[in-house]
Structures are given as C-alpha cells and as structure tokens.
ZATORRO-254420 format. One record per atom (N, C-alpha, C, O): residue number from 1; residue in three letters; chain; x, y, z. Coordinates in pm, whole numbers, plus 32768, in hexadecimal, padded with zeros to 4 digits. Layout:
BEGIN
node n=NUM; res=ALA; chain=A; u=X; v=Y; w=Z
...
END
This chain:
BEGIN
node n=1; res=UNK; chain=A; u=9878; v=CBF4; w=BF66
node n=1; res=UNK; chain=A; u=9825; v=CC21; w=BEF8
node n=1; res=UNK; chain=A; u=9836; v=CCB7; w=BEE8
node n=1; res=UNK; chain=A; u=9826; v=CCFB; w=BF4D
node n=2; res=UNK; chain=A; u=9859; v=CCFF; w=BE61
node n=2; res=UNK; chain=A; u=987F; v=CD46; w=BE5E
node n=2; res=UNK; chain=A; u=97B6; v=CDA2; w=BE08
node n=2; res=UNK; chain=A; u=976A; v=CD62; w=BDC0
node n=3; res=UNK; chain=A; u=97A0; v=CE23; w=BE2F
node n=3; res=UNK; chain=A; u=973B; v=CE43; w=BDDF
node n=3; res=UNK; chain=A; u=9729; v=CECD; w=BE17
node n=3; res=UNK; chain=A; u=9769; v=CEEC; w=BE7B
node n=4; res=UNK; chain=A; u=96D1; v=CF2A; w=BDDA
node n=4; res=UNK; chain=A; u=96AF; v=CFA6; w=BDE3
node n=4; res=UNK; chain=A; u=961D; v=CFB2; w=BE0B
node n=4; res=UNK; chain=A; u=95C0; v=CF62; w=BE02
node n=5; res=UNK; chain=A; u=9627; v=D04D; w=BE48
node n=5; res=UNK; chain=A; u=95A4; v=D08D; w=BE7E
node n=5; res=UNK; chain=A; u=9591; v=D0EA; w=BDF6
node n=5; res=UNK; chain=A; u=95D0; v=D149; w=BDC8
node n=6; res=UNK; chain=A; u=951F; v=D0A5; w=BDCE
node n=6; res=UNK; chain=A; u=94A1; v=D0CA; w=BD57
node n=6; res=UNK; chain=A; u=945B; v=D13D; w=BD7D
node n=6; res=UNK; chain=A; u=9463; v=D166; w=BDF1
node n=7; res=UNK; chain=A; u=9414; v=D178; w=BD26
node n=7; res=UNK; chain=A; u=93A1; v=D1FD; w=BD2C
node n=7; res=UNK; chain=A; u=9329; v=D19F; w=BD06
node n=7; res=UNK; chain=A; u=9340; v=D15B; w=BCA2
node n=8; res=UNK; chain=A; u=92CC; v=D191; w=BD33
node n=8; res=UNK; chain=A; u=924B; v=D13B; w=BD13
node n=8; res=UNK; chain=A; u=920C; v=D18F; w=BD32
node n=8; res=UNK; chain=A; u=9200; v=D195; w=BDAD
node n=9; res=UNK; chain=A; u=91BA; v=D206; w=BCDA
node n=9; res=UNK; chain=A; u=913D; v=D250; w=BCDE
node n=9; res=UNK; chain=A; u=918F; v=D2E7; w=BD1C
node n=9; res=UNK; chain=A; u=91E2; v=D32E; w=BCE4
node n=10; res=UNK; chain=A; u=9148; v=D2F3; w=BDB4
node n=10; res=UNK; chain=A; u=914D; v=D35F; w=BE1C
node n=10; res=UNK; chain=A; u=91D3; v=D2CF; w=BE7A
node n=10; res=UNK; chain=A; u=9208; v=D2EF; w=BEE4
node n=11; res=UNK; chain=A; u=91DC; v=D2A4; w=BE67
node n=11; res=UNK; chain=A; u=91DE; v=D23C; w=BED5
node n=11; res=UNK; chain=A; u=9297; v=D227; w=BE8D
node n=11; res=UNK; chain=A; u=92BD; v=D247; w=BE1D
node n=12; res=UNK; chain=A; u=9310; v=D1CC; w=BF32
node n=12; res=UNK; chain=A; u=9380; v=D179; w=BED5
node n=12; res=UNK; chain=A; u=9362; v=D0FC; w=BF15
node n=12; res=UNK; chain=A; u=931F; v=D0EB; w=BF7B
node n=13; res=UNK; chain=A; u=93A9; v=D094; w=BEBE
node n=13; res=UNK; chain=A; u=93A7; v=D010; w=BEDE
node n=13; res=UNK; chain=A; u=9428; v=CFE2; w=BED1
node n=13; res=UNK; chain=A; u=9482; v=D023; w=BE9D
node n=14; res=UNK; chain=A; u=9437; v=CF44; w=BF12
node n=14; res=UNK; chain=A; u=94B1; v=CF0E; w=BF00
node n=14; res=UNK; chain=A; u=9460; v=CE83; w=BEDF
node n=14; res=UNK; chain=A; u=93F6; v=CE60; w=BF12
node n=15; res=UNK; chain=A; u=94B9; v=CE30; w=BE6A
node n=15; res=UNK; chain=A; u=948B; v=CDE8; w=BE4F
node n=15; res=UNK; chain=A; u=94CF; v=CD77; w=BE78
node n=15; res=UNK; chain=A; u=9543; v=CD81; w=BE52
node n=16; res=UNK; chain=A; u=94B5; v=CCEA; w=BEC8
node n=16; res=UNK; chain=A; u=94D2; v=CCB2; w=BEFD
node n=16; res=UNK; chain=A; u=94E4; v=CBDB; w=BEC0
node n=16; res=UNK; chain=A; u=94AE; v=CB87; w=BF08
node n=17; res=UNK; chain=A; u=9516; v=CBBD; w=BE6D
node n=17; res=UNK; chain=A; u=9535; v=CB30; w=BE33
node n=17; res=UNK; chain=A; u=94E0; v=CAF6; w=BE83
node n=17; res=UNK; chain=A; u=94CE; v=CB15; w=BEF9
node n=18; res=UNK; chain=A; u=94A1; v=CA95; w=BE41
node n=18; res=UNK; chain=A; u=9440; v=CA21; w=BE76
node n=18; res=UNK; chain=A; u=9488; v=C990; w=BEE4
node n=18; res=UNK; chain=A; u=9470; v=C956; w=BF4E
node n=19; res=UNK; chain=A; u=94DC; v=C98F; w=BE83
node n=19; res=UNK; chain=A; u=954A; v=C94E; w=BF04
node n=19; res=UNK; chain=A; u=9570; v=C9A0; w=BF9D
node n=19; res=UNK; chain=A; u=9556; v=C97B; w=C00F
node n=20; res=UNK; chain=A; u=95A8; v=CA01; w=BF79
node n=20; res=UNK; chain=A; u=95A0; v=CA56; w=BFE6
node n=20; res=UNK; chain=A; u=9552; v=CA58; w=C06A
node n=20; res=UNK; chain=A; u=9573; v=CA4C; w=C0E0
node n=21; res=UNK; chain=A; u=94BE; v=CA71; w=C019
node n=21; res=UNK; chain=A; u=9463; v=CA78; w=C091
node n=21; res=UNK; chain=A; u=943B; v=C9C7; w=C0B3
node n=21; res=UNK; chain=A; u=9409; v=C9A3; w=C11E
node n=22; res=UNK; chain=A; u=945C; v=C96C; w=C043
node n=22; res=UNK; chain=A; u=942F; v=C8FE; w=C06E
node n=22; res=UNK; chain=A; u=948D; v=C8CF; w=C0FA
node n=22; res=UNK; chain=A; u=9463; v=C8A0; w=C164
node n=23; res=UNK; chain=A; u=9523; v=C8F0; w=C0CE
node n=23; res=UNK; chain=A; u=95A2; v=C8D7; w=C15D
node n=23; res=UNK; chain=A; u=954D; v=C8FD; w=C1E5
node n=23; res=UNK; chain=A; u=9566; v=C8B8; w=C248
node n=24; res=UNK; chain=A; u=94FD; v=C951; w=C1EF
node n=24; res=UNK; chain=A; u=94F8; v=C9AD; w=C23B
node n=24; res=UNK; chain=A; u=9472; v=C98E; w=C289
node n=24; res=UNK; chain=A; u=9450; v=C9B0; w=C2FA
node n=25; res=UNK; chain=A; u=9420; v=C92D; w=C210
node n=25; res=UNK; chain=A; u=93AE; v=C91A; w=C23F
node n=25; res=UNK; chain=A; u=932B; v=C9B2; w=C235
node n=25; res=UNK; chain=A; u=92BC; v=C9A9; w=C269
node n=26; res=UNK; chain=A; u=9350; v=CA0F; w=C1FC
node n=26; res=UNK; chain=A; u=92DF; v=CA5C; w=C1D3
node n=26; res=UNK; chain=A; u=92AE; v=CA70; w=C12B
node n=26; res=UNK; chain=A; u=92EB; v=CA82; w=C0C2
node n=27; res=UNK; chain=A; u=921B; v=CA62; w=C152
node n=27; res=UNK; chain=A; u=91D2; v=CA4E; w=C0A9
node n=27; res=UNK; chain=A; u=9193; v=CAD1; w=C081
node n=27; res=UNK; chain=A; u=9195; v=CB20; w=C0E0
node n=28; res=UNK; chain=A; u=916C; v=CAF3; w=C035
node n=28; res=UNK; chain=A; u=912E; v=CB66; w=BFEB
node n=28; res=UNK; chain=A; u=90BE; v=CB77; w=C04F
node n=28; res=UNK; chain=A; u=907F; v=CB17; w=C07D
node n=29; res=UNK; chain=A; u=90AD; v=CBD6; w=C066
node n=29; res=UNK; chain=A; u=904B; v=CC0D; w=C0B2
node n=29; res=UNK; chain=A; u=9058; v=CBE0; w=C149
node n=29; res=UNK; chain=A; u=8FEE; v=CBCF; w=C185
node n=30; res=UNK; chain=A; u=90B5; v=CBCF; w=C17D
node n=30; res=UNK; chain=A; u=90DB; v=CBBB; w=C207
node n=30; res=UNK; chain=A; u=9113; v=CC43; w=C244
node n=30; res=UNK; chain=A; u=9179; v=CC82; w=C227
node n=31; res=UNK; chain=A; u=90B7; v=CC5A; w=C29A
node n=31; res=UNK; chain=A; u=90F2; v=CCD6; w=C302
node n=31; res=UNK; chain=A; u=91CA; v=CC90; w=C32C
node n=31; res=UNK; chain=A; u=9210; v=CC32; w=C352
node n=32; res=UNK; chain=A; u=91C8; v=CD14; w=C301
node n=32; res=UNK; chain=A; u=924C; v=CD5C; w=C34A
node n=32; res=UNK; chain=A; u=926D; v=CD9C; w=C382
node n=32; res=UNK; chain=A; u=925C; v=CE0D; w=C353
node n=33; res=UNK; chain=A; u=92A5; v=CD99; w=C3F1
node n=33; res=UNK; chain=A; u=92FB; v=CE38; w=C45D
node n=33; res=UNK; chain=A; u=937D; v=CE55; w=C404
node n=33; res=UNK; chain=A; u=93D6; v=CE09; w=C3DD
node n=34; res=UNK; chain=A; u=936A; v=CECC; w=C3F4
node n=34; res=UNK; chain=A; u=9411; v=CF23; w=C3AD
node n=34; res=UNK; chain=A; u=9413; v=CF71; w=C405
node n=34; res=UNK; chain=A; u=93BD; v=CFC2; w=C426
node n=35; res=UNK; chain=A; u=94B4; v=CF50; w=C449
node n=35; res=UNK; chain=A; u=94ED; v=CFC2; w=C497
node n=35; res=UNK; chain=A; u=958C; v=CFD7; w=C431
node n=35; res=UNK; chain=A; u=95B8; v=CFBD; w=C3C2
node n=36; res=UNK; chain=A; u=95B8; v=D021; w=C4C2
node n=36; res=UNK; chain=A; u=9633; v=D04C; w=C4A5
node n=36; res=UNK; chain=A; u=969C; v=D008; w=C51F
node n=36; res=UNK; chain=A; u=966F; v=CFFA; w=C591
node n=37; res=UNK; chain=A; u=96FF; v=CFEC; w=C508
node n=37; res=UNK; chain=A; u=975A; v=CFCA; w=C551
node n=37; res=UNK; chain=A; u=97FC; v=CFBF; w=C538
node n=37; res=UNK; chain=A; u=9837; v=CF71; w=C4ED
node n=38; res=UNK; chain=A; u=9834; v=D025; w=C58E
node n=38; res=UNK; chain=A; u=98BB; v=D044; w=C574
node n=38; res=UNK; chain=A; u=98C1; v=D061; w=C4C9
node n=38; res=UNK; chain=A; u=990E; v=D00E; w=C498
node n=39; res=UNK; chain=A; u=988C; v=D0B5; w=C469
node n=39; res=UNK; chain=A; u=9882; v=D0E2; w=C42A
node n=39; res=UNK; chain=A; u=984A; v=D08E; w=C3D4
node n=39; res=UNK; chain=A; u=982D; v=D0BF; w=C367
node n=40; res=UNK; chain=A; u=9832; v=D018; w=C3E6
node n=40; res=UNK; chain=A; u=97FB; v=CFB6; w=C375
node n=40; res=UNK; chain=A; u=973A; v=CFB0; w=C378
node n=40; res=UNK; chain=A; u=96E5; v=CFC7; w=C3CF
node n=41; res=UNK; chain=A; u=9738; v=CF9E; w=C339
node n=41; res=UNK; chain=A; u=9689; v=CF90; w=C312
node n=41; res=UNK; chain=A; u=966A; v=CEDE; w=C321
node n=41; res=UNK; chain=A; u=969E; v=CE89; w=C2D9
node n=42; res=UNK; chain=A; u=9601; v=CEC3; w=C39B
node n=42; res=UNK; chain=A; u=9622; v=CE39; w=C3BE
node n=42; res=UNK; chain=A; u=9570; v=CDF8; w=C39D
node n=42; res=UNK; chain=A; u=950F; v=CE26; w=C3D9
node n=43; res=UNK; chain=A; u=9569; v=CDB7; w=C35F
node n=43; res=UNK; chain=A; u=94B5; v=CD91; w=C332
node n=43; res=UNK; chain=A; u=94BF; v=CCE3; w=C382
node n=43; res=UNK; chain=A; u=9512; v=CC8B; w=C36C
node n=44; res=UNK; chain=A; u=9445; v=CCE2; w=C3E3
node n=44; res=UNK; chain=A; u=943E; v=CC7D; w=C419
node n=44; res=UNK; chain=A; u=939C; v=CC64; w=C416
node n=44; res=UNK; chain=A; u=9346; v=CCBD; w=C417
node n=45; res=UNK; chain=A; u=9384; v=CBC4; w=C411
node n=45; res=UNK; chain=A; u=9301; v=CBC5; w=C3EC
node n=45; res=UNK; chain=A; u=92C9; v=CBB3; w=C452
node n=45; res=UNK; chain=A; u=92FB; v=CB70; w=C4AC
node n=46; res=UNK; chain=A; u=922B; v=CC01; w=C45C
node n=46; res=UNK; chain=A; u=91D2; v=CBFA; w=C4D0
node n=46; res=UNK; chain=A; u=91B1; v=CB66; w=C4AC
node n=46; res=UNK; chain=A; u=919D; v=CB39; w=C43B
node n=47; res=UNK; chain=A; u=91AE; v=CB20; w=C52E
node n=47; res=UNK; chain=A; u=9155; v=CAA1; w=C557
node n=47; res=UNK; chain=A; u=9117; v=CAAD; w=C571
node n=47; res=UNK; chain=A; u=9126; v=CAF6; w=C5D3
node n=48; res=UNK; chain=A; u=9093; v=CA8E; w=C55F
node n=48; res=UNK; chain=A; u=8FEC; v=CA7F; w=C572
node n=48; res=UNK; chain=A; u=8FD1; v=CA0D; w=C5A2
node n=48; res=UNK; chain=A; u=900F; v=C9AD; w=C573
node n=49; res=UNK; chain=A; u=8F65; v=C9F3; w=C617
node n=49; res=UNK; chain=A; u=8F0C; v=C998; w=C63C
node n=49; res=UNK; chain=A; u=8EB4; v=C95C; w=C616
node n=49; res=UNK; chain=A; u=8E57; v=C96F; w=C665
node n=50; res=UNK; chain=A; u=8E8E; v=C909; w=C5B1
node n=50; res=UNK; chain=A; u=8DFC; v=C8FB; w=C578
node n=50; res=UNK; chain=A; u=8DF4; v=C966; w=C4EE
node n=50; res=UNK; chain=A; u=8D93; v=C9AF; w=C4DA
node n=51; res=UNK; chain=A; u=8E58; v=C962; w=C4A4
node n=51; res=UNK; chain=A; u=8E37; v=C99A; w=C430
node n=51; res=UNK; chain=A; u=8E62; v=CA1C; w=C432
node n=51; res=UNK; chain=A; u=8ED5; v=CA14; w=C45E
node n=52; res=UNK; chain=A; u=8E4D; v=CA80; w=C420
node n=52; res=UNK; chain=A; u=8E6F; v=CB20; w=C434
node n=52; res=UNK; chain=A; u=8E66; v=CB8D; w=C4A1
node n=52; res=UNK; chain=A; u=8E91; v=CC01; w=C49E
node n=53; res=UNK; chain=A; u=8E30; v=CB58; w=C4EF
node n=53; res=UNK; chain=A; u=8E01; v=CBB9; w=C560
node n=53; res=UNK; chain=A; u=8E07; v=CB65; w=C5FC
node n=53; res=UNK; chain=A; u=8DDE; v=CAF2; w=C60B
node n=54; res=UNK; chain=A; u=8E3B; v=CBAD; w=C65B
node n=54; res=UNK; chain=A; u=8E7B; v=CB88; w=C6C1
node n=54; res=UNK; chain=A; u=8DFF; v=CB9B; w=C750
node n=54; res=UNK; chain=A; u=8D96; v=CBD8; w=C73C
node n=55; res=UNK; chain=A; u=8E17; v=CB6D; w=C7B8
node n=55; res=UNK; chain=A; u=8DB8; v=CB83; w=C800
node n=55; res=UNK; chain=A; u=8DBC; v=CBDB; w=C823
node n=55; res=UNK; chain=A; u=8D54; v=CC16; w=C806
node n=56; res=UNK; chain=A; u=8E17; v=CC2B; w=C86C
node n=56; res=UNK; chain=A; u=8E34; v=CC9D; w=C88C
node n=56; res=UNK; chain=A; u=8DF4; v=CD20; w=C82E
node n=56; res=UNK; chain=A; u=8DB6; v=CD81; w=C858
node n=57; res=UNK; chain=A; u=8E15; v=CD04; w=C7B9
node n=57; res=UNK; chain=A; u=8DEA; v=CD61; w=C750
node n=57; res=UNK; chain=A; u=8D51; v=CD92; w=C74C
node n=57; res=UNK; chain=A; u=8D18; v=CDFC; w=C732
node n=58; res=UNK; chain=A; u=8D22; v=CCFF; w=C778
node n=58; res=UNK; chain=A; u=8C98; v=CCCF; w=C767
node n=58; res=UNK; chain=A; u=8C1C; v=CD28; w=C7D4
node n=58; res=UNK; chain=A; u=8BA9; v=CD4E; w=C7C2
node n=59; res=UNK; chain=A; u=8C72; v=CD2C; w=C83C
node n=59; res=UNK; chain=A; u=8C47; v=CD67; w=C8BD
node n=59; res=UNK; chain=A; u=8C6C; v=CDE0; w=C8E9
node n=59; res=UNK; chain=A; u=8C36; v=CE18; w=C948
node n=60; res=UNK; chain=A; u=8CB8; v=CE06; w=C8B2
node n=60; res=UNK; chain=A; u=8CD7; v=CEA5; w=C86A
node n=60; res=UNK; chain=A; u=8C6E; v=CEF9; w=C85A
node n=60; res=UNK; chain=A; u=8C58; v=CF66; w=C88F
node n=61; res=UNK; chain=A; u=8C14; v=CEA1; w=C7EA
node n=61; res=UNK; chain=A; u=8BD4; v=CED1; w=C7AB
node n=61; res=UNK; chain=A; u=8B3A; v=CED6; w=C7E4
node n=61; res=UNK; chain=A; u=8AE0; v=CF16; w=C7AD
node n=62; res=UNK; chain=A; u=8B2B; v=CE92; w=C84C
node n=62; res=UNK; chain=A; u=8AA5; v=CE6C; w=C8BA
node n=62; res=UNK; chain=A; u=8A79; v=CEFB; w=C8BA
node n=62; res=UNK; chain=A; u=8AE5; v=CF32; w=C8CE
node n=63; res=UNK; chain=A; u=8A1F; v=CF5D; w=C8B1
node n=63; res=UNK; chain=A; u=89F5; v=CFCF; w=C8F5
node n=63; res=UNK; chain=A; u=8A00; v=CF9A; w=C971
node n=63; res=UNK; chain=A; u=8A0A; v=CF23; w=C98E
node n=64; res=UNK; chain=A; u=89FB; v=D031; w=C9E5
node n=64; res=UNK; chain=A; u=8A21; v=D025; w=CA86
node n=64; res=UNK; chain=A; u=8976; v=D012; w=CAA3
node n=64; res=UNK; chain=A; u=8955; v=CFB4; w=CAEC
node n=65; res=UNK; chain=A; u=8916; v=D060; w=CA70
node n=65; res=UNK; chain=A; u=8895; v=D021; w=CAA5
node n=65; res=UNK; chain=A; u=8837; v=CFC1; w=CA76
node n=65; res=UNK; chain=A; u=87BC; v=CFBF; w=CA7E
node n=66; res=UNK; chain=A; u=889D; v=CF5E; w=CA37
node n=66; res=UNK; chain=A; u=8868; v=CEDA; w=C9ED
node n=66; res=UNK; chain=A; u=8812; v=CE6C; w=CA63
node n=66; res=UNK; chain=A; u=8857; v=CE43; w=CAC1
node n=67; res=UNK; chain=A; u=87A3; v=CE4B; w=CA5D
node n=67; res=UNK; chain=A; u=877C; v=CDF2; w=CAC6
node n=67; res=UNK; chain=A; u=8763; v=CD7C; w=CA52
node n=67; res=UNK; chain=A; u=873C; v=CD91; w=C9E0
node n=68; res=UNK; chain=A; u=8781; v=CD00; w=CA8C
node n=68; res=UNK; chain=A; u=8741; v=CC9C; w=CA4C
node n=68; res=UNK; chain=A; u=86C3; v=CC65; w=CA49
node n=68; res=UNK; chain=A; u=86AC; v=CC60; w=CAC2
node n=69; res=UNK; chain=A; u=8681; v=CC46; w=CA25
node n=69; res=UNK; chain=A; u=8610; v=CBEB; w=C9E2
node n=69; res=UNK; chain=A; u=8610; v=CB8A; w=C9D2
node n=69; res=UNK; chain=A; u=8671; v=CB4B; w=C9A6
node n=70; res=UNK; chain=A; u=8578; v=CB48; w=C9FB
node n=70; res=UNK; chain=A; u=855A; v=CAAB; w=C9BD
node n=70; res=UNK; chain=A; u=852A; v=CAE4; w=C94E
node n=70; res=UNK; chain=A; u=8504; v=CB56; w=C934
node n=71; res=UNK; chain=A; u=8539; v=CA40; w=C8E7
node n=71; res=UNK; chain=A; u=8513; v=CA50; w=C85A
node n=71; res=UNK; chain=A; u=84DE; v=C9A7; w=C851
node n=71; res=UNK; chain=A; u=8515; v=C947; w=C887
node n=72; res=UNK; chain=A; u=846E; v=C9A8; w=C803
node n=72; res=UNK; chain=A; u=8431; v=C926; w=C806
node n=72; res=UNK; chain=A; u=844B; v=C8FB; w=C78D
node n=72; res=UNK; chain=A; u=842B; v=C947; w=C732
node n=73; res=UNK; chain=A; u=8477; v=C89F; w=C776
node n=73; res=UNK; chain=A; u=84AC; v=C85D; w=C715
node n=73; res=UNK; chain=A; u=8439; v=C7E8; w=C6BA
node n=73; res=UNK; chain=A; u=844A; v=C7BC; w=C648
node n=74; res=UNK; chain=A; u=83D5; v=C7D1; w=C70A
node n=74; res=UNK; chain=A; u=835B; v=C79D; w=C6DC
node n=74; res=UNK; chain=A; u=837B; v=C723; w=C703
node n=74; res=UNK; chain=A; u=83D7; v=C713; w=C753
node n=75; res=UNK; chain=A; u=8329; v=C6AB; w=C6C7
node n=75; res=UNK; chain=A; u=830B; v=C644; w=C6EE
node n=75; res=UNK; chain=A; u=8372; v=C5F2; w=C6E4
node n=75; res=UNK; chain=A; u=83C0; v=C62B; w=C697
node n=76; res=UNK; chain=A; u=83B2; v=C566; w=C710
node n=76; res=UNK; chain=A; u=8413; v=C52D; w=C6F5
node n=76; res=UNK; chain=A; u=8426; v=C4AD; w=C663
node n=76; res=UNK; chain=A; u=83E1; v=C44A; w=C64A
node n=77; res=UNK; chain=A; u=8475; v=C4D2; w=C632
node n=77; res=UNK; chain=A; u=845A; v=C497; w=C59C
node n=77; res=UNK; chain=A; u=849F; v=C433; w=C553
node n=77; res=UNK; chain=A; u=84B1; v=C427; w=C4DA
node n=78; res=UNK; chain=A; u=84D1; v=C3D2; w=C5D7
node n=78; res=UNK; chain=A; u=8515; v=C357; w=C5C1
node n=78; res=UNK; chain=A; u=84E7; v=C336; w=C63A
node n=78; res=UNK; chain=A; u=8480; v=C354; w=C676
node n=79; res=UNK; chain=A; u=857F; v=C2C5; w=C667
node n=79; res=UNK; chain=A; u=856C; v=C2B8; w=C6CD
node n=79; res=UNK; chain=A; u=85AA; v=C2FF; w=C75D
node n=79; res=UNK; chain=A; u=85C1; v=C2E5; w=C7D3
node n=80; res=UNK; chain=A; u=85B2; v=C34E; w=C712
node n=80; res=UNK; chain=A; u=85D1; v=C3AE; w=C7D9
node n=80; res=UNK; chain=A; u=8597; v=C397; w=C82D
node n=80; res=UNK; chain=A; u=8522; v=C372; w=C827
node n=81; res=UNK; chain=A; u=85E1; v=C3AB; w=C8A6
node n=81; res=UNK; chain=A; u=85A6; v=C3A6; w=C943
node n=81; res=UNK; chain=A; u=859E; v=C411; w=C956
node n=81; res=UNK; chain=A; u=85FB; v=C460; w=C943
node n=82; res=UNK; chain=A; u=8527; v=C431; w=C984
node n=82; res=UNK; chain=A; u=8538; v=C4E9; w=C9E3
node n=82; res=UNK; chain=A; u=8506; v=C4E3; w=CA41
node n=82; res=UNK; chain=A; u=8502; v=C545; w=CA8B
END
C-alpha cells in the first residue's frame, strides 16, 4: 500500500486502508506501539486483556498507601448464598 504523511491541524497522520488494518487485525481506536526498526517505522497492535486495559497497567496505578476495605453490599437479592 502505497500513501503519504498528511498535516492534520498541529498534528501528521498516515492514513491507513480498511483492509489493511482488517489483514492485521487492528480497528479504529485500537492502541498501537510505533517504533522504529532498521530504519523502517513498524506499528504493532497492543493486545489487551478484558477489553482495553491490562492488569499490570491496572496495578500501576494502585497508590503505595492504598489499604483495602470492606464494603457492604446490602442485603442479598436473589438467590445467593453468603
């Protein structure tokens, strides 16, 4: 696929065929890593766990003096066992 790097605003873009990203398995709004390699520009798609966000990512983000908590959830409202 042959195509150019655009001026969009402040910002450039490359615009990428729908087939393209379908081969490839990435959709509009799917995180990407862009590096560089041996002079080429290489876009590979982040895989996610459960939708967008990874565990790791998740626990990242824990503050260090986070303590946990009970939280009461109230009465049971089918048939649960507790």
């Amino acid at each position: 696929m042959i195509t150019k790097i655009q001026k969009w605003g402040n910002s450039q873009g490359l615009r990428l065929s729908k087939d393209l990203l379908a081969d490839v398995d990435i959709e509009v709004g799917d995180t990407v890593d862009v590096s560089e390699r041996d002079g080429s520009l290489v876009v590979t798609p982040v895989r996610r766990v459960r939708g967008r966000l990874d565990l790791e990512e998740l626990v990242r983000e824990i503050p260090a003096d986070y303590k946990p908590g009970e939280f009461d959830w109230g009465p049971p409202a089918g048939r649960e066992v507790w």
